[in-house]
MIBA-103349 format. One record per residue (C-alpha): residue in one letter; chain; x, y, z. Coordinates in Angstrom, 2 decimals, always signed. Layout:
N
> guro  migu  c1  c2  c3
> A  A  X  Y  Z
...
//
This chain:
299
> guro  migu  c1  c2  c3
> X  A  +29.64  +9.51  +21.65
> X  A  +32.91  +9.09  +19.78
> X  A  +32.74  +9.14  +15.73
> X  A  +34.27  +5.71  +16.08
> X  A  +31.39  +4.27  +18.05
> X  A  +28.61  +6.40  +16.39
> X  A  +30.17  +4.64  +12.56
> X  A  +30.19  +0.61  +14.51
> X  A  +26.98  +1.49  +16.10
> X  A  +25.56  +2.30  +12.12
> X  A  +27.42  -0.72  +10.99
> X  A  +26.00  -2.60  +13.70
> X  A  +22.53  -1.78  +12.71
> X  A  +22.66  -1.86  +8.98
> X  A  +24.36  -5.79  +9.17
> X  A  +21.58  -6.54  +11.64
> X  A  +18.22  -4.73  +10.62
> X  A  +16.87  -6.34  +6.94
> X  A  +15.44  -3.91  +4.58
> X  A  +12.43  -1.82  +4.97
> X  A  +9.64  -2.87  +3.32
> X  A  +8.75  -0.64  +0.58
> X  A  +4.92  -1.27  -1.44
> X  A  +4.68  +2.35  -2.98
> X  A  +2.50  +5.41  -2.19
> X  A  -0.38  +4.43  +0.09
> X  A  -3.93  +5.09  -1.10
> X  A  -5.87  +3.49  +1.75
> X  A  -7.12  +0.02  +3.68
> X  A  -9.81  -2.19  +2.79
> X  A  -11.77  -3.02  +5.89
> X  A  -14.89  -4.91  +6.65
> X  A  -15.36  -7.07  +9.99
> X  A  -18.47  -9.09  +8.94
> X  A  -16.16  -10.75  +6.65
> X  A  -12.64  -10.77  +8.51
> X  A  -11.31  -8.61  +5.43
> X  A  -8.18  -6.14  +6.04
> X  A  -5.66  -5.07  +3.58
> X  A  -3.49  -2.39  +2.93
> X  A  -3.89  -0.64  -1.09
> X  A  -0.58  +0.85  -2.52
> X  A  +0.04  +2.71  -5.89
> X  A  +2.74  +0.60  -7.62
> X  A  +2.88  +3.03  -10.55
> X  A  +0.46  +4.44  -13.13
> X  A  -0.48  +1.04  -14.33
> X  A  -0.35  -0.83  -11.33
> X  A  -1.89  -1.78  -7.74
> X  A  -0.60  -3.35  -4.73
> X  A  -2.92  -5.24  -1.63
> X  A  -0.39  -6.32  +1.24
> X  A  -1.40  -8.07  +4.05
> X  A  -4.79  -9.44  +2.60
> X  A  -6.53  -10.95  +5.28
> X  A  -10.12  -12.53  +4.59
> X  A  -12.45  -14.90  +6.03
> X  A  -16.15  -15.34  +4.83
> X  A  -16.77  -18.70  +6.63
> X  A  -20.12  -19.74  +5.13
> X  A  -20.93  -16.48  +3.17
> X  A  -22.09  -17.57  -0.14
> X  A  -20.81  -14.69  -2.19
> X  A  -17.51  -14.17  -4.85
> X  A  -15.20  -12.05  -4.07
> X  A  -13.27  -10.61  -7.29
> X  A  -10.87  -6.89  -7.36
> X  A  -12.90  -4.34  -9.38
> X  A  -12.23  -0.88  -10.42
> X  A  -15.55  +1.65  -10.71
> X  A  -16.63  +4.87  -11.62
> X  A  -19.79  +7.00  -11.41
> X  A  -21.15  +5.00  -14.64
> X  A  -19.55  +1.20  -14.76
> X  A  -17.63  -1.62  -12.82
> X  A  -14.15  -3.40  -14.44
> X  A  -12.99  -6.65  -13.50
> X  A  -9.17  -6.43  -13.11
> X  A  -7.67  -7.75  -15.99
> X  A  -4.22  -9.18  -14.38
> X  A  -3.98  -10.33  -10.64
> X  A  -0.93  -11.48  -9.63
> X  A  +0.12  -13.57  -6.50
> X  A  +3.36  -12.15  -4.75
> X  A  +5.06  -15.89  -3.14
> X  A  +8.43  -16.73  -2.31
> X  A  +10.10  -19.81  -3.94
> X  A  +12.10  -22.77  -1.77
> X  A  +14.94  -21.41  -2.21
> X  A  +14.37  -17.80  -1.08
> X  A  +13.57  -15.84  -4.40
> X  A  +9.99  -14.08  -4.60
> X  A  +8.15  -14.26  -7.76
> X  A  +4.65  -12.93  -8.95
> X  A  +2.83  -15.44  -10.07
> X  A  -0.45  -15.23  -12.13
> X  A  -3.59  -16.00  -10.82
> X  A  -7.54  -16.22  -11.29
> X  A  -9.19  -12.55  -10.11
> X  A  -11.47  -14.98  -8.12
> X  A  -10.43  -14.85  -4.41
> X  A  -10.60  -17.64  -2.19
> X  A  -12.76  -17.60  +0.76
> X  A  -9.30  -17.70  +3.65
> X  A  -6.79  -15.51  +2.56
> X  A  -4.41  -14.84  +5.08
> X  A  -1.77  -12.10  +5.24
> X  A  -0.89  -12.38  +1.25
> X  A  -0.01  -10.01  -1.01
> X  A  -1.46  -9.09  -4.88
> X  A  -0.66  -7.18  -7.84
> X  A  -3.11  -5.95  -10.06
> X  A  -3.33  -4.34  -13.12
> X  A  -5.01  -1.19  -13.83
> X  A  -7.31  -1.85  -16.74
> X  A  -7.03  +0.69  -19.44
> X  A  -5.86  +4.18  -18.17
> X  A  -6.33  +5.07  -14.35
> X  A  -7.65  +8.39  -15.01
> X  A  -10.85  +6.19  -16.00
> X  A  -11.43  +4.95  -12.41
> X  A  -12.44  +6.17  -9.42
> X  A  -12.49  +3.61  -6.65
> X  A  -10.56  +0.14  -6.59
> X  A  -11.98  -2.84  -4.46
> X  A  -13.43  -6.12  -3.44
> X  A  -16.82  -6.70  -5.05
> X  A  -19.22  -9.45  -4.35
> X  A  -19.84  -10.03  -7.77
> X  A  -23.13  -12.17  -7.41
> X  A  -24.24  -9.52  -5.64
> X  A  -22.30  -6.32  -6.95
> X  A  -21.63  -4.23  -3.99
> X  A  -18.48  -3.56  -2.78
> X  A  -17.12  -5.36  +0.86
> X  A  -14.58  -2.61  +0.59
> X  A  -13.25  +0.27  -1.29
> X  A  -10.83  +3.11  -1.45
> X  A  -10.65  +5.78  -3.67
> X  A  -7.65  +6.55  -6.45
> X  A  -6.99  +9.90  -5.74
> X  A  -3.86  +10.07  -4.73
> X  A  -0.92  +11.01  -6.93
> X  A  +1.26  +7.53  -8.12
> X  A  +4.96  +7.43  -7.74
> X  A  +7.17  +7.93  -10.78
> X  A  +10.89  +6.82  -11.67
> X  A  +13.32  +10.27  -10.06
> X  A  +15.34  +11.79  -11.70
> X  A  +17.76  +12.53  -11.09
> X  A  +20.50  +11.72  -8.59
> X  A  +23.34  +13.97  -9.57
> X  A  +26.59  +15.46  -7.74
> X  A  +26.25  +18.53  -6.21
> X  A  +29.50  +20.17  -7.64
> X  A  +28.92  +18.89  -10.73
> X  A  +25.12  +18.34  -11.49
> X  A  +25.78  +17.13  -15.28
> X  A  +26.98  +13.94  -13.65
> X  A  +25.97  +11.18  -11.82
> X  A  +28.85  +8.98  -10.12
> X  A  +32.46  +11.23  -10.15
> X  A  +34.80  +8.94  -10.63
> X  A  +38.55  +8.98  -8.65
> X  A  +40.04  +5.78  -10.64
> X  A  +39.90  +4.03  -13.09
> X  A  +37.64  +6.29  -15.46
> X  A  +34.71  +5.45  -13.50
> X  A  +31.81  +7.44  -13.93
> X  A  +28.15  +8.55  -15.23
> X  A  +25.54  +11.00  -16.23
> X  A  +22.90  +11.78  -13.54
> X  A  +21.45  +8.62  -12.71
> X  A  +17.36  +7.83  -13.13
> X  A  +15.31  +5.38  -10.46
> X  A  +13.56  +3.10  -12.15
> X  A  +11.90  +1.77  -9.09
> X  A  +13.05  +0.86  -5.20
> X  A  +15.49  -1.47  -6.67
> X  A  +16.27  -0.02  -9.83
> X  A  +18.52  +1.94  -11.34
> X  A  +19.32  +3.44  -14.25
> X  A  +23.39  +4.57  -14.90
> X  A  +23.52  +6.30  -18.09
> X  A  +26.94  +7.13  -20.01
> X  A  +28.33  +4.49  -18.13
> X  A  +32.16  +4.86  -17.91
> X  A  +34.97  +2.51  -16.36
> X  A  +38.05  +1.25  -17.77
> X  A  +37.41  -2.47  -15.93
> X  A  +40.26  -4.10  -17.87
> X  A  +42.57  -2.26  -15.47
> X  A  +41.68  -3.37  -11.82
> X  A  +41.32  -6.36  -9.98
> X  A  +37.71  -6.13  -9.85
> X  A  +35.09  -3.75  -9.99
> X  A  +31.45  -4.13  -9.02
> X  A  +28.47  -1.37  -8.64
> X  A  +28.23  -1.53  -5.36
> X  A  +25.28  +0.15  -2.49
> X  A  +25.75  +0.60  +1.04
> X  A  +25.20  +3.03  +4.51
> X  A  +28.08  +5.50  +5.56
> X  A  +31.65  +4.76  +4.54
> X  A  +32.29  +3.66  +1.09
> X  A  +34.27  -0.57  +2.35
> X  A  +33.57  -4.10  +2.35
> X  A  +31.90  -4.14  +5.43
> X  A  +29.58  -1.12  +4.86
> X  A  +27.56  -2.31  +1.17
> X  A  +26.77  -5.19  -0.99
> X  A  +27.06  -5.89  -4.39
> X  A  +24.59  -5.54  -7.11
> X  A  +23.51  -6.94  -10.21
> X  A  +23.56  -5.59  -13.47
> X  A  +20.46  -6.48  -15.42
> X  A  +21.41  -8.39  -18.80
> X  A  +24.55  -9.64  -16.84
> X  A  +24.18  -10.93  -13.82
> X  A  +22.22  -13.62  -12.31
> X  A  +21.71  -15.33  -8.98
> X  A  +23.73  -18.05  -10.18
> X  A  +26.26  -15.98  -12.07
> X  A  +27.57  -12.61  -10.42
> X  A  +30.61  -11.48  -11.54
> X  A  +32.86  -8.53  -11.16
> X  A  +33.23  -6.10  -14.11
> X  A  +36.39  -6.68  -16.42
> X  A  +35.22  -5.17  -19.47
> X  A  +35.76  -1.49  -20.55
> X  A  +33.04  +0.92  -20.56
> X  A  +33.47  +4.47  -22.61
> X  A  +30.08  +6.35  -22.13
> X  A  +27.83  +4.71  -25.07
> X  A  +26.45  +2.20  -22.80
> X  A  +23.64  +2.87  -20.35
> X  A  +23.99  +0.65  -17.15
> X  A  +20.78  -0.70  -15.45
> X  A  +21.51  -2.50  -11.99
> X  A  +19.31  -3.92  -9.67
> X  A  +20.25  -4.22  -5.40
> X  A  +20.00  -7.23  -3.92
> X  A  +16.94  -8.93  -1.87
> X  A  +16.90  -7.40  +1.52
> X  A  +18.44  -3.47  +0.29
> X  A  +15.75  -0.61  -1.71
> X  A  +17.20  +3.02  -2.23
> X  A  +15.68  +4.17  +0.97
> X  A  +18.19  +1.66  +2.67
> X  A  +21.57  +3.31  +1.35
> X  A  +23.53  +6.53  +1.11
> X  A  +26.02  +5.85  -1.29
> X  A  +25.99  +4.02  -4.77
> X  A  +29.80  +3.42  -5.90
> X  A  +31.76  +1.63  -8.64
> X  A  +34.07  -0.40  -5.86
> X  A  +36.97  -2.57  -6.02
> X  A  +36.11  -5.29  -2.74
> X  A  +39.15  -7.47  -3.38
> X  A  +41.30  -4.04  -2.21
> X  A  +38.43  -2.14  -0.37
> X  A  +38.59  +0.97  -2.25
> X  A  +36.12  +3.22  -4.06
> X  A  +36.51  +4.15  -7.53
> X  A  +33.81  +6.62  -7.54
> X  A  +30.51  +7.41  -5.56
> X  A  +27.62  +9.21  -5.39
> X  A  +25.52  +10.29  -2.30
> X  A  +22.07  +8.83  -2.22
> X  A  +19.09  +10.37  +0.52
> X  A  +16.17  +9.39  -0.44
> X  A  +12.87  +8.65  +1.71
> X  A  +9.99  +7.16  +0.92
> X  A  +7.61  +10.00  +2.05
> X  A  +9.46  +12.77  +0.62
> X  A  +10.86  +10.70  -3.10
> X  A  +8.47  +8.38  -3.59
> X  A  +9.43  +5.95  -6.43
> X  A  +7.65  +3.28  -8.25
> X  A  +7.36  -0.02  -5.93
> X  A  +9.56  -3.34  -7.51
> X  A  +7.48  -6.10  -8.26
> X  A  +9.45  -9.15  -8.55
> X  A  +9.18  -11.06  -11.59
> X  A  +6.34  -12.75  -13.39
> X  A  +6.65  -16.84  -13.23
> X  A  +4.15  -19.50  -13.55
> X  A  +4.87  -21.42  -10.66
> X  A  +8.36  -21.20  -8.33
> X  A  +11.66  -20.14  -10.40
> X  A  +13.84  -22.84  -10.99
> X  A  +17.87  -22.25  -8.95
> X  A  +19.83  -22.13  -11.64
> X  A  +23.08  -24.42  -10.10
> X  A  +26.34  -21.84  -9.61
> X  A  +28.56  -20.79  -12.53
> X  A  +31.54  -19.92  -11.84
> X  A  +32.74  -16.59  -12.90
> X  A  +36.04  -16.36  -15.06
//
């Protein structure tokens, strides 16, 4: 195949396939057929736990199902339980909830909180507390994922992004999680060009190839600009992708210029999720569906 149609057929794919789903290391499924339960268990991070796919049905079963953690010696109610939903307008949110599961649960997903430290537990599950035994259980043995670091250039591994214009540049960079990034000794003189965004994508650094992303403290939904202010290395960057793109989805994190399609500086990014597994994202905490903020206009 010609390298023309091979870079269109990647194009094609990555405009056309949404983001893989990412939850975090994998410790193990809950699984019990008397009472319709199924659910897959994911390390978060150290202080976290993730249940996708949650399926339960105990039709008249006159028990209460609640997440617990256990050792050898004791039971521990989870302290937090969070409810991962998705707002009108498209935006997820975790929202906080009783650790007292209904009796249909169908294909939801939780976050819960580690109580205390998790070298203290052994097995996480869901206990019929009236009862206190376990419908299911997996054990915490695996190893959780941790923030990488770092992403450096290979020429030059005391830096992160090598800039070609415009002073753009930074040290190695850190993931915070599958969304999250950390750019420190942030450089870029943005007075100087049209625009300039941080910018993620697959294969050739151009507008059609990436999308934009947000830098935390800055940028909103409602209120994403490009950058026009000057940046001389005491300022550590943190930038979030967008919805539907994690860092197993790109190869190339850049400080762009889309108004003129050009790359100011990039760095290569290959990660996978088997091989550099990183702390799962967890959208935010909110007590009932985010408000949309109406558009503001940027400068």
């Amino acid at each position: 195949m010609a390298p023309t149609a091979c870079l269109l057929l990647l194009l094609f794919c990555y405009g056309s396939v949404s983001a893989r789903e990412y939850y975090g290391v994998k410790i193990g499924t809950f699984r019990n057929e008397s009472y319709g339960l199924f659910g897959e268990v994911w390390f978060v991070n150290e202080t976290h736990l993730q249940v996708t796919n949650l399926q339960m049905s105990l039709g008249s079963a006159d028990i209460q199902p609640r997440f617990y953690f256990s050792n050898t010696e004791k039971f521990e109610k989870a302290p937090l339980v969070f409810a991962v939903k998705k707002a009108p307008h498209g935006v997820r949110y975790s929202e906080p909830t009783e650790n007292a599961l209904p009796s249909e649960i169908n294909k939801e997903i939780f976050v819960i909180r580690i109580p205390a430290h998790l070298k203290d537990w052994k097995y996480f599950g869901i206990v019929a507390e009236d009862k206190w035994f376990y419908l299911s259980a997996v054990s915490l043995k695996k190893a959780y994922p941790e923030p990488l670091c770092c992403l450096s250039d290979r020429e030059e591994p005391t830096r992160g992004i090598v800039g070609l214009f415009y002073n753009a540049g930074s040290a190695p960079i850190v993931v915070l999680d599958s969304k999250t990034l950390l750019l420190p000794k942030f450089t870029f003189a943005g007075t100087k060009p049209p625009d300039g965004w941080i910018y993620a994508g697959v294969g050739q650094v151009d507008q059609s190839s990436g999308k934009k992303a947000f830098v935390l403290g800055r940028d909103t939904e409602a209120h994403h600009c490009a950058i026009h202010e000057d940046y001389h290395g005491d300022t550590d960057l943190v930038v979030r992708l967008p919805e539907d793109q994690t860092v197993y989805d790109i190869t190339y994190l850049s400080v762009f210029c889309f108004q003129y399609s050009v790359d100011f500086g990039h760095i290569p990014v290959r990660l996978d999720p088997t091989r550099n597994p990183v702390p799962a994202y967890v959208p935010p905490v909110s007590h009932g569906p985010p408000r949309q903020e109406p558009f503001f206009p940027c400068p």
